[in-house]
mmCIF entry with sequence, helices, sheets and N, C-alpha, C, O atoms, coordinates in Angstrom:
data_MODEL
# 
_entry.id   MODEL 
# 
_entity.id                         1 
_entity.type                       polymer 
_entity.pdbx_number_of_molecules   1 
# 
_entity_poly.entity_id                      1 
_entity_poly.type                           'polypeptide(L)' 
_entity_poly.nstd_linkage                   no 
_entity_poly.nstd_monomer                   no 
_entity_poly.pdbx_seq_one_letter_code       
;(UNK)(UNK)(UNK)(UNK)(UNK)(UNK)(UNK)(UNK)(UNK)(UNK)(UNK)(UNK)(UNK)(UNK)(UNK)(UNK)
(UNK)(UNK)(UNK)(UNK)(UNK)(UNK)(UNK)(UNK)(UNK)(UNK)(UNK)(UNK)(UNK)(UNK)(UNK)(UNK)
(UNK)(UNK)(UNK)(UNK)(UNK)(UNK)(UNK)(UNK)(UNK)(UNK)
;
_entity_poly.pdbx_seq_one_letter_code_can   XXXXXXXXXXXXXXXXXXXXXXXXXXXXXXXXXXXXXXXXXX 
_entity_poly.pdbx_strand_id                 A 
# 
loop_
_entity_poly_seq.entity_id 
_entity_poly_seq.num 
_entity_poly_seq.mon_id 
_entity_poly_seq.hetero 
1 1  UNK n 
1 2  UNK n 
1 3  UNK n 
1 4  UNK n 
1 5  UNK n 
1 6  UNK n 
1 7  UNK n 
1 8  UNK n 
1 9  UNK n 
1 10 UNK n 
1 11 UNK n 
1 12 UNK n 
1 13 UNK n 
1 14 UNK n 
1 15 UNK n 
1 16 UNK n 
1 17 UNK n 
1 18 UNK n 
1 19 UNK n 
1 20 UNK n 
1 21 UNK n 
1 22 UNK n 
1 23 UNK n 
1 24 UNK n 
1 25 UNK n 
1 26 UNK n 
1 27 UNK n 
1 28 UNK n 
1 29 UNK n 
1 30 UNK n 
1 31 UNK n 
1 32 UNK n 
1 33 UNK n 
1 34 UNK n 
1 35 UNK n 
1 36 UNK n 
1 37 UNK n 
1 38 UNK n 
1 39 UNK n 
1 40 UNK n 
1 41 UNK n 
1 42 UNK n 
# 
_struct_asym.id          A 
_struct_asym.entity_id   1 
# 
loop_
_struct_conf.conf_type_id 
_struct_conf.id 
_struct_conf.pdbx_PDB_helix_id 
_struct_conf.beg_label_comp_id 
_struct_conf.beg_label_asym_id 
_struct_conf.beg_label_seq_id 
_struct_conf.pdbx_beg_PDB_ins_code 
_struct_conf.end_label_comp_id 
_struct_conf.end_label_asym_id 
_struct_conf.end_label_seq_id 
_struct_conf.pdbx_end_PDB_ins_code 
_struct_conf.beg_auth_comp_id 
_struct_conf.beg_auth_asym_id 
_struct_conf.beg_auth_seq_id 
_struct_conf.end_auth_comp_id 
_struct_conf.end_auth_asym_id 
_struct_conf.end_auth_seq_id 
_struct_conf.pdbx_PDB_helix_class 
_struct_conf.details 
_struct_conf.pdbx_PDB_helix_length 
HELX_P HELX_P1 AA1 UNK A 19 ? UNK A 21 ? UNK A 19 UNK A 21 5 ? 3 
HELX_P HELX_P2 AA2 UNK A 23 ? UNK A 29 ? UNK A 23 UNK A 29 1 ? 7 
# 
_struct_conf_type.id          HELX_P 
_struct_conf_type.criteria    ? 
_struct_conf_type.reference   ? 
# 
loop_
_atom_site.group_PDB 
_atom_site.id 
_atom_site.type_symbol 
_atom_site.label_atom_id 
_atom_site.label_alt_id 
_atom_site.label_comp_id 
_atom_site.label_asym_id 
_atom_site.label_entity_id 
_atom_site.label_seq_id 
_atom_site.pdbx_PDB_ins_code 
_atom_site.Cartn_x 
_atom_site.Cartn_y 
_atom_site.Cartn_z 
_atom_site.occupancy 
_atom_site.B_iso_or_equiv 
_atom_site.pdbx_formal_charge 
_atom_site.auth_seq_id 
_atom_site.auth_comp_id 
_atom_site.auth_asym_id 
_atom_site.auth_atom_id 
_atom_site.pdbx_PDB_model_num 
ATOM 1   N N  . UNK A 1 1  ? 12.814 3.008  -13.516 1.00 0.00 ? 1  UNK A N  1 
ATOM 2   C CA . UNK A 1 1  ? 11.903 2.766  -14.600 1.00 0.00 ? 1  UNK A CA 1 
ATOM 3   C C  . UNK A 1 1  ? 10.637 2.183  -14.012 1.00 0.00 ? 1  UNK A C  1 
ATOM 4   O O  . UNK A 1 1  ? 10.666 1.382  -13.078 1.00 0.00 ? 1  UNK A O  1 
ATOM 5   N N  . UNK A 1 2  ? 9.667  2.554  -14.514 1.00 0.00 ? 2  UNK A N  1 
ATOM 6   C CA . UNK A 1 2  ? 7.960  1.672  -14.319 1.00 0.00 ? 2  UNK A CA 1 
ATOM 7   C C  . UNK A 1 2  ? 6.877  1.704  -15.452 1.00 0.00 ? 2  UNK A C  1 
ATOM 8   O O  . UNK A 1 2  ? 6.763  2.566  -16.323 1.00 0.00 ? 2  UNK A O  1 
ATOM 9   N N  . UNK A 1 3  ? 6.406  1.023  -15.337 1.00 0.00 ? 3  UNK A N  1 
ATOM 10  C CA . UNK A 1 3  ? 5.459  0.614  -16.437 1.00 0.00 ? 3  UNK A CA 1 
ATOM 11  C C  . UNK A 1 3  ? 3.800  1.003  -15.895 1.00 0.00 ? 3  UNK A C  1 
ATOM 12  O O  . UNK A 1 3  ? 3.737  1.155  -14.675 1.00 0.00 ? 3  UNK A O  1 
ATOM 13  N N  . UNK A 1 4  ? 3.289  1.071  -16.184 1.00 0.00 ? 4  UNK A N  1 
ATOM 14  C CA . UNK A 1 4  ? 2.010  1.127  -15.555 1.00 0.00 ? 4  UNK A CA 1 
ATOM 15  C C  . UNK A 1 4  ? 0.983  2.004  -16.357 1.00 0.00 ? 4  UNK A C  1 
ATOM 16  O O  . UNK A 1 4  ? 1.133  3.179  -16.695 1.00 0.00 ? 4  UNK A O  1 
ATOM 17  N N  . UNK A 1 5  ? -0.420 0.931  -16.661 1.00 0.00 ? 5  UNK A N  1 
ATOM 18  C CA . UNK A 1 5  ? -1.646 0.684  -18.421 1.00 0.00 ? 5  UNK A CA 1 
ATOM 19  C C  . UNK A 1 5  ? -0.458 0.743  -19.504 1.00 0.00 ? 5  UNK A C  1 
ATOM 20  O O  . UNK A 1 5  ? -0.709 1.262  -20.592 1.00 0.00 ? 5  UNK A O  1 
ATOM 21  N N  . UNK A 1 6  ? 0.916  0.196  -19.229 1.00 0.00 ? 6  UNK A N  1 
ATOM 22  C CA . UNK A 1 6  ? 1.318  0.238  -20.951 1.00 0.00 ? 6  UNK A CA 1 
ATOM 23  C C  . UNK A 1 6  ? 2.416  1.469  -21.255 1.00 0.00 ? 6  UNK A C  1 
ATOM 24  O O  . UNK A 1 6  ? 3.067  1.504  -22.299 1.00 0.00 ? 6  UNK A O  1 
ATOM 25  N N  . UNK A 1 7  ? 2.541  2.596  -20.063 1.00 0.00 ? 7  UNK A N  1 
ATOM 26  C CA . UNK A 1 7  ? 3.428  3.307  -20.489 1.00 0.00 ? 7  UNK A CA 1 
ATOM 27  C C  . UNK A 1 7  ? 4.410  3.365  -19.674 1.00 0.00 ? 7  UNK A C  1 
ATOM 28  O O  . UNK A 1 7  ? 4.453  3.149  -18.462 1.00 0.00 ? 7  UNK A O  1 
ATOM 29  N N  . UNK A 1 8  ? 5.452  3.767  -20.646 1.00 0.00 ? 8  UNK A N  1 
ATOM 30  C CA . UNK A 1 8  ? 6.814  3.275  -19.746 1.00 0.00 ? 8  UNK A CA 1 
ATOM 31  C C  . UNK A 1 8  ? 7.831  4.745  -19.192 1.00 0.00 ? 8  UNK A C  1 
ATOM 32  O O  . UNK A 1 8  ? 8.250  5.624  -19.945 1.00 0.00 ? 8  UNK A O  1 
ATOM 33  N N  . UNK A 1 9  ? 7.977  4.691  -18.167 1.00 0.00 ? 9  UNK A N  1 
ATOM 34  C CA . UNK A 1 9  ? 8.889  6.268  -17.609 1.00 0.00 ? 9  UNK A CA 1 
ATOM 35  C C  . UNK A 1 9  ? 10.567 6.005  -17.085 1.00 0.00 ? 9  UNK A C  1 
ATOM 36  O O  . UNK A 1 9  ? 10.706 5.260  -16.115 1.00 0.00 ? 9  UNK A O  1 
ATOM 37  N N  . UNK A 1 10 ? 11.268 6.343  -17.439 1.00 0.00 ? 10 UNK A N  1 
ATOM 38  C CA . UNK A 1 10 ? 12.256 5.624  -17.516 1.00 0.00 ? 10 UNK A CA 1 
ATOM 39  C C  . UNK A 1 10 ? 13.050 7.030  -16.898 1.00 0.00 ? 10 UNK A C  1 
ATOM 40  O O  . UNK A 1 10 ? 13.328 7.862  -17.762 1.00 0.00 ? 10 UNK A O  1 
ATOM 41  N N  . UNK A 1 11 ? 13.358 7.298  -15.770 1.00 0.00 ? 11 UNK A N  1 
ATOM 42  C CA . UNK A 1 11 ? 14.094 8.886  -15.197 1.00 0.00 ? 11 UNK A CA 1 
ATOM 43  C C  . UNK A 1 11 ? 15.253 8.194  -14.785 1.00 0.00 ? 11 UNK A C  1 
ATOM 44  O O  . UNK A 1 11 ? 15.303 6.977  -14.610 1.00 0.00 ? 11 UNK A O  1 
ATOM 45  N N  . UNK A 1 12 ? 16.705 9.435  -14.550 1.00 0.00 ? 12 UNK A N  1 
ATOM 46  C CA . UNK A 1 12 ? 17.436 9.555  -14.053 1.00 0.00 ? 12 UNK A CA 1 
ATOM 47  C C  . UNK A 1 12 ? 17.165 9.364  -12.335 1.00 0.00 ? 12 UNK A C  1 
ATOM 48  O O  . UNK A 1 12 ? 16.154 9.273  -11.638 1.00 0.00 ? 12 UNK A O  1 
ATOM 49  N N  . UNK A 1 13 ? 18.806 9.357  -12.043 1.00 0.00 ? 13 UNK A N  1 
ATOM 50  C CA . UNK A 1 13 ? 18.280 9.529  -10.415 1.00 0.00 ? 13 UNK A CA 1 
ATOM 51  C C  . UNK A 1 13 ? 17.563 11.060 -9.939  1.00 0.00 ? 13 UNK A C  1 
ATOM 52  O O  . UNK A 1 13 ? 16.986 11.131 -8.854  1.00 0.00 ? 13 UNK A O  1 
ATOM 53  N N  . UNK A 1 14 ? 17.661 12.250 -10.848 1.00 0.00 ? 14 UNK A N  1 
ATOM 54  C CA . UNK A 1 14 ? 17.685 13.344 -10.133 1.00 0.00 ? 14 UNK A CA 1 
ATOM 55  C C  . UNK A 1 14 ? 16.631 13.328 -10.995 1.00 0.00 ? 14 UNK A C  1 
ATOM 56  O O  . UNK A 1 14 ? 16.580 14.493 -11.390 1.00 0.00 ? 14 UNK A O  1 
ATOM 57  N N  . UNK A 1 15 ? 15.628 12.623 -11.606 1.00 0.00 ? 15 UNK A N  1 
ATOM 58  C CA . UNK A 1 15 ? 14.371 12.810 -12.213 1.00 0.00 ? 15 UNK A CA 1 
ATOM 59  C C  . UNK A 1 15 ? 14.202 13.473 -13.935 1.00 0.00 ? 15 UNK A C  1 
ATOM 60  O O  . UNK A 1 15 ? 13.300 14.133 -14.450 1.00 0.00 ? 15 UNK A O  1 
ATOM 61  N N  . UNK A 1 16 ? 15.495 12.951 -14.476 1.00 0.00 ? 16 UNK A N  1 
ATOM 62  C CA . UNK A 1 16 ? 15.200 13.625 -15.662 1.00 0.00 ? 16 UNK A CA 1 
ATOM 63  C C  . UNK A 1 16 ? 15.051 13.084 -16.532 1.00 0.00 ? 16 UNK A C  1 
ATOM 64  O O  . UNK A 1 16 ? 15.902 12.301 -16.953 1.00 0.00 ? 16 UNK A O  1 
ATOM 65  N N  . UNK A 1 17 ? 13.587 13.361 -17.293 1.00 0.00 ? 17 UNK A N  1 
ATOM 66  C CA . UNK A 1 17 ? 13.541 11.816 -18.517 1.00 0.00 ? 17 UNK A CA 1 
ATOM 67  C C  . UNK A 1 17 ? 14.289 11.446 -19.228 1.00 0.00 ? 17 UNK A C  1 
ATOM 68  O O  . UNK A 1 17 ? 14.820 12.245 -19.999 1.00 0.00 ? 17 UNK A O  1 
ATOM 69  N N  . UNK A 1 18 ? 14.654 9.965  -19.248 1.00 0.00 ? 18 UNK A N  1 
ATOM 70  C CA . UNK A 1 18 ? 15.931 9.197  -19.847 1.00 0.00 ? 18 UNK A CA 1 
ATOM 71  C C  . UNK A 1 18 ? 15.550 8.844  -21.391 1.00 0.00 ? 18 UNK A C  1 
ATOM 72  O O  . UNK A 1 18 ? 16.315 8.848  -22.355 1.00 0.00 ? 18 UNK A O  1 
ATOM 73  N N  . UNK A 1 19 ? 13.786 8.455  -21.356 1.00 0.00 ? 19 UNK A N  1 
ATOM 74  C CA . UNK A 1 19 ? 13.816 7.452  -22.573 1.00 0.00 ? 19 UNK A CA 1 
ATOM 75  C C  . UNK A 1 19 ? 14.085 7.931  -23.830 1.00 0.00 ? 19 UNK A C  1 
ATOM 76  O O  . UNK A 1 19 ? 14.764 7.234  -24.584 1.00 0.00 ? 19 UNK A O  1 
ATOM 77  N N  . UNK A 1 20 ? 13.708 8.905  -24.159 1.00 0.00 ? 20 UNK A N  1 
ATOM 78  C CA . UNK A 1 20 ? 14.186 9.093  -25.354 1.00 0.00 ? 20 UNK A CA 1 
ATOM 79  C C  . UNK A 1 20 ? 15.951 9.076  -25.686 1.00 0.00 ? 20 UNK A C  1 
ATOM 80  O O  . UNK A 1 20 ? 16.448 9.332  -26.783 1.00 0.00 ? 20 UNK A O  1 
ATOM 81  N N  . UNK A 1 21 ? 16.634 8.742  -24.555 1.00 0.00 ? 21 UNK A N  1 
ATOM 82  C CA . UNK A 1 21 ? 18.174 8.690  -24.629 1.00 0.00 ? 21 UNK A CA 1 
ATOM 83  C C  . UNK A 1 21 ? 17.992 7.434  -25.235 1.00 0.00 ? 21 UNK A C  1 
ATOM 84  O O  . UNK A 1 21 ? 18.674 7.072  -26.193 1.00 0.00 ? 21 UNK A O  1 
ATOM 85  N N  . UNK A 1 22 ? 17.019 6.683  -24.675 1.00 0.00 ? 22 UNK A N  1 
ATOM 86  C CA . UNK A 1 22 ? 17.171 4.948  -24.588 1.00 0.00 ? 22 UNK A CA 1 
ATOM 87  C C  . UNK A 1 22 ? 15.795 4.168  -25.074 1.00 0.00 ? 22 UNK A C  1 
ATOM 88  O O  . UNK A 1 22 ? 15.194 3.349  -24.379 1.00 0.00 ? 22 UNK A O  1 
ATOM 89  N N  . UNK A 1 23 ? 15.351 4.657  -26.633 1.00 0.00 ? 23 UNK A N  1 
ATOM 90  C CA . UNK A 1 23 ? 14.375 3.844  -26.836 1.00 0.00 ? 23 UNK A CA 1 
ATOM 91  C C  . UNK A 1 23 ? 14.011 2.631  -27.133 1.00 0.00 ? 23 UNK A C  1 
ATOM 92  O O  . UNK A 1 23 ? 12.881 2.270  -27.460 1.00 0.00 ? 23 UNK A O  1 
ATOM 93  N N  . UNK A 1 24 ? 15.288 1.767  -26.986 1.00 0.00 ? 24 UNK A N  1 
ATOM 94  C CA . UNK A 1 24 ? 15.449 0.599  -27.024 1.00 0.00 ? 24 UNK A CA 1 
ATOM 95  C C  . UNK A 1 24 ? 14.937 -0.162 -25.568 1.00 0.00 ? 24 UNK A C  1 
ATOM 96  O O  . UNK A 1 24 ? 14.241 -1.153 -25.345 1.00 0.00 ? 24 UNK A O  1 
ATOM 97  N N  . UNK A 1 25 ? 15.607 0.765  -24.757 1.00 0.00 ? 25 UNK A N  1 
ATOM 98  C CA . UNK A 1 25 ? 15.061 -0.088 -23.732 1.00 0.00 ? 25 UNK A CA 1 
ATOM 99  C C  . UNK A 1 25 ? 13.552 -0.261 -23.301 1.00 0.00 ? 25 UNK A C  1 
ATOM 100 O O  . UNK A 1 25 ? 12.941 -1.182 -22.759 1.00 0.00 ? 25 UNK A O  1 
ATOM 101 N N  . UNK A 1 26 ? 13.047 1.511  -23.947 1.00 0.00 ? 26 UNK A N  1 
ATOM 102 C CA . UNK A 1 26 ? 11.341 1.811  -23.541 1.00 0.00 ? 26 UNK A CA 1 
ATOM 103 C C  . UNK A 1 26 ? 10.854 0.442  -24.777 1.00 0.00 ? 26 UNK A C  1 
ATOM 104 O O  . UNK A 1 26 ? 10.191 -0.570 -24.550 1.00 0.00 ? 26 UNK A O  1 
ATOM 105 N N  . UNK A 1 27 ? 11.363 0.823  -25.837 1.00 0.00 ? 27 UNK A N  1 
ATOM 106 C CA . UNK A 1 27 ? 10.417 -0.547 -26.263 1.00 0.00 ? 27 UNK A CA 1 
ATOM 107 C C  . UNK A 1 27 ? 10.342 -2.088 -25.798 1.00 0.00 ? 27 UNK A C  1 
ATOM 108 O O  . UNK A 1 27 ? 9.772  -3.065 -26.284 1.00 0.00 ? 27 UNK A O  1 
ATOM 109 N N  . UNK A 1 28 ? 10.982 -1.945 -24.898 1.00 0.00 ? 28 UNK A N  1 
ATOM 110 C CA . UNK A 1 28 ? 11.585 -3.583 -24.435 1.00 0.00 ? 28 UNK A CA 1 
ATOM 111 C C  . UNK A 1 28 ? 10.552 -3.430 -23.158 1.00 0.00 ? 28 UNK A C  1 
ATOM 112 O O  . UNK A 1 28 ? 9.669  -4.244 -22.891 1.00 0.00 ? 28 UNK A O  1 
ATOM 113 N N  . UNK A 1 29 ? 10.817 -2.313 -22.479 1.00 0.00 ? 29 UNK A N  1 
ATOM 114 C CA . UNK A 1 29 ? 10.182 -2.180 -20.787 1.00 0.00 ? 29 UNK A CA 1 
ATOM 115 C C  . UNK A 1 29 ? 8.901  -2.699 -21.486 1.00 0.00 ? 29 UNK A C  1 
ATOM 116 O O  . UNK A 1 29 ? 8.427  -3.745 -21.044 1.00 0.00 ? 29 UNK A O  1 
ATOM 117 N N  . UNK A 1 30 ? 8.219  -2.025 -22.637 1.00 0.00 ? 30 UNK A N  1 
ATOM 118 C CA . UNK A 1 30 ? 6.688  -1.793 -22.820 1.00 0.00 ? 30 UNK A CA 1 
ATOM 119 C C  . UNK A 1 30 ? 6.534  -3.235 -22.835 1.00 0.00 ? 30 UNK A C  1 
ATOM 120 O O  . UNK A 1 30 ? 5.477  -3.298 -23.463 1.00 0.00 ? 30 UNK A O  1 
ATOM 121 N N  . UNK A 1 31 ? 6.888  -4.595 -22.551 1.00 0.00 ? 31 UNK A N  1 
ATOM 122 C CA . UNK A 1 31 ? 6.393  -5.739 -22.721 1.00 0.00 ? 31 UNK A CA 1 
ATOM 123 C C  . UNK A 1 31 ? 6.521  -6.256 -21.643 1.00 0.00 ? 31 UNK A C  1 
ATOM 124 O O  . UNK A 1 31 ? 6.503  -7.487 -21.620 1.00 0.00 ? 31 UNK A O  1 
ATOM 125 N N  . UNK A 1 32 ? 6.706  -5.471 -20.301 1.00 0.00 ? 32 UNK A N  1 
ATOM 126 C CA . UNK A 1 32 ? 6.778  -5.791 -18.915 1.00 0.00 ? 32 UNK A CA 1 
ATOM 127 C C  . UNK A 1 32 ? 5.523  -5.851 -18.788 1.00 0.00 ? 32 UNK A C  1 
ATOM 128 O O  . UNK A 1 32 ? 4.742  -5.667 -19.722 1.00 0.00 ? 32 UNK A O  1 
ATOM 129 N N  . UNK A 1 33 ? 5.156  -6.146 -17.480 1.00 0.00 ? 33 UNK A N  1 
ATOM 130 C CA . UNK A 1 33 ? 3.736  -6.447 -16.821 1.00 0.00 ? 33 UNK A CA 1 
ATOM 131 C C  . UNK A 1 33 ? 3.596  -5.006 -16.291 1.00 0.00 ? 33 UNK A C  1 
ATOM 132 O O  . UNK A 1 33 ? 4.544  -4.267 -16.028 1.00 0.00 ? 33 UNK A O  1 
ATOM 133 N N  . UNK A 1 34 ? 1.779  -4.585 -16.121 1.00 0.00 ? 34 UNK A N  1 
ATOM 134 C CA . UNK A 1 34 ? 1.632  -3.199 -15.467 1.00 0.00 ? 34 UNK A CA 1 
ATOM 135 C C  . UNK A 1 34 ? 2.151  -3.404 -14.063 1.00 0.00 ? 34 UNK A C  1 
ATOM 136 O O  . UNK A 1 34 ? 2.582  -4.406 -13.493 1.00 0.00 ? 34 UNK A O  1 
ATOM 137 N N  . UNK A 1 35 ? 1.999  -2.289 -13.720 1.00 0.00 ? 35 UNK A N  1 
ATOM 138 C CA . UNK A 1 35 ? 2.322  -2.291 -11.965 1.00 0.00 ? 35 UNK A CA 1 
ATOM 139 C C  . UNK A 1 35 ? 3.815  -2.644 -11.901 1.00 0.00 ? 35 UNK A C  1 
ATOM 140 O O  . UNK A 1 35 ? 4.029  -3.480 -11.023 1.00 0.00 ? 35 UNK A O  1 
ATOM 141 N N  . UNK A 1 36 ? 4.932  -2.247 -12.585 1.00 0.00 ? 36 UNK A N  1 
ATOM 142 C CA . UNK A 1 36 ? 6.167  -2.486 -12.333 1.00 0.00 ? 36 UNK A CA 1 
ATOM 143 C C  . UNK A 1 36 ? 6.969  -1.535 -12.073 1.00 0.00 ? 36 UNK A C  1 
ATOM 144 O O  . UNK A 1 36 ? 6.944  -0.412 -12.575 1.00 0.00 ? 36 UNK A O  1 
ATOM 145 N N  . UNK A 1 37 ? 7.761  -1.971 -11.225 1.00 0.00 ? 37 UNK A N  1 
ATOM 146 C CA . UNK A 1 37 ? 8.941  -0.599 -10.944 1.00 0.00 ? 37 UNK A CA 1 
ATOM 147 C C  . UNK A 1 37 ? 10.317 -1.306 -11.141 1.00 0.00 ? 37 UNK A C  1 
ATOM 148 O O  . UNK A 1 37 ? 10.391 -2.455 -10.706 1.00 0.00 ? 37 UNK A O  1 
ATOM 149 N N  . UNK A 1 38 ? 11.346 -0.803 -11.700 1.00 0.00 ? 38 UNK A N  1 
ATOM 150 C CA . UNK A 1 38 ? 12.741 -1.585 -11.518 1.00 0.00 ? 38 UNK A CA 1 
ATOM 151 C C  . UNK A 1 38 ? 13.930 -0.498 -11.185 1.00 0.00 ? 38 UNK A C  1 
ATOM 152 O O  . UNK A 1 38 ? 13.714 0.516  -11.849 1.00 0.00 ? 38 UNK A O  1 
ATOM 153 N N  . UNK A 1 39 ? 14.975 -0.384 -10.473 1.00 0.00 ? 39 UNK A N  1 
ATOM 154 C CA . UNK A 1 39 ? 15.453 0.388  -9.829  1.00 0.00 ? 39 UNK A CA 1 
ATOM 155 C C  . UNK A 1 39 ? 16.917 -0.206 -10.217 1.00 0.00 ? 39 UNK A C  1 
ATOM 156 O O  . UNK A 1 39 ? 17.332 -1.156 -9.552  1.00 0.00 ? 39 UNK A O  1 
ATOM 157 N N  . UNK A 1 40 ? 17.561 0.219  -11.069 1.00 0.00 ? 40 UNK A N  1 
ATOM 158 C CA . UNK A 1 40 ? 19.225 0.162  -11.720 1.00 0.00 ? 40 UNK A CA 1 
ATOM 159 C C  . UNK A 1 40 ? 20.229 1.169  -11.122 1.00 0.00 ? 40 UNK A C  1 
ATOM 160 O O  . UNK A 1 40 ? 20.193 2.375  -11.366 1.00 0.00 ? 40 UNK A O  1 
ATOM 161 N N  . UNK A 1 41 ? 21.113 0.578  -10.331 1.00 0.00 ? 41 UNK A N  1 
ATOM 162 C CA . UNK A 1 41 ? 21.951 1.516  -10.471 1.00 0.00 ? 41 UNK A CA 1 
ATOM 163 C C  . UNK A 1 41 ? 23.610 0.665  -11.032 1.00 0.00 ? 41 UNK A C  1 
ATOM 164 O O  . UNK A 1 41 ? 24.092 -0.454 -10.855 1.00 0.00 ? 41 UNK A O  1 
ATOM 165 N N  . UNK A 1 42 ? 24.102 2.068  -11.842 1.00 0.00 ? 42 UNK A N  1 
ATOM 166 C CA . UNK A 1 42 ? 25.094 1.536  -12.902 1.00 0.00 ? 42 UNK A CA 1 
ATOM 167 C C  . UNK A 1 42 ? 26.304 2.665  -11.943 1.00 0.00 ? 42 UNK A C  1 
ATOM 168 O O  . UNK A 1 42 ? 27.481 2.749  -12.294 1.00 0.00 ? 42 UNK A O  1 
# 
């Protein structure tokens, strides 16, 4: 996931957009700081 001016991209490992699986979390990321990257693995 990264944030950066406000928008949030949230991919799989093999690059496939997640957020709309998970718009809970995009609305949550969107109150991160720009310039962020966070790297989950489950």
């Amino acid at each position: 996931m990264s944030v950066e001016a406000g928008t949030v991209v949230l991919r799989s490992r093999r690059g496939t957009a997640m957020g709309p699986a998970f718009p809970e979390i995009v609305a949550a990321a969107g109150r991160l700081p720009d310039a962020i990257a966070i790297d989950c693995v489950m």
